[in-house]
N, C-alpha and C positions, 0 to 999 in steps of 0.2 A: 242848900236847905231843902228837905223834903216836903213838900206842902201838903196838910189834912182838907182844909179849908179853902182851899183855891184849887184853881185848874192854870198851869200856865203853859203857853206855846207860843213859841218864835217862830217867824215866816217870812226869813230874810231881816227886813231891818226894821219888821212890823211885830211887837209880841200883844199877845190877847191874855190878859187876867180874866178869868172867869169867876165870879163868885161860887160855891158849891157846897150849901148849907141847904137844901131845897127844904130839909126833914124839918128845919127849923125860921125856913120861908127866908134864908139867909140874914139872920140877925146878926148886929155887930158881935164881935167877942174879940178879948182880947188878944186870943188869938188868931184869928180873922186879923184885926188892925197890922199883927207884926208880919205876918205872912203878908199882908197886900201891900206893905212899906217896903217889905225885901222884894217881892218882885217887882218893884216899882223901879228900886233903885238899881236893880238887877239890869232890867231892860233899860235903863238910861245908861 
């Protein structure tokens, strides 16, 4: 999945979700939620 709303990076067996909405001081949205659920379950 391409993400709009997030930033992700693997580093070995450590990955970092960044949030990346600054414009909108990173508010929820619903797609913010699907994107940070996939790479969530991405990195497990």
């Amino acid at each position: 999945m391409g993400y709009e709303t997030i930033l992700y990076e693997r580093c070995g067996t450590v990955a970092l979700i960044t949030l990346n909405r600054s414009a909108r001081m990173n508010a929820w949205t619903a797609r913010l939620r699907d994107e940070f659920l996939d790479a969530v379950a991405t990195a497990n």
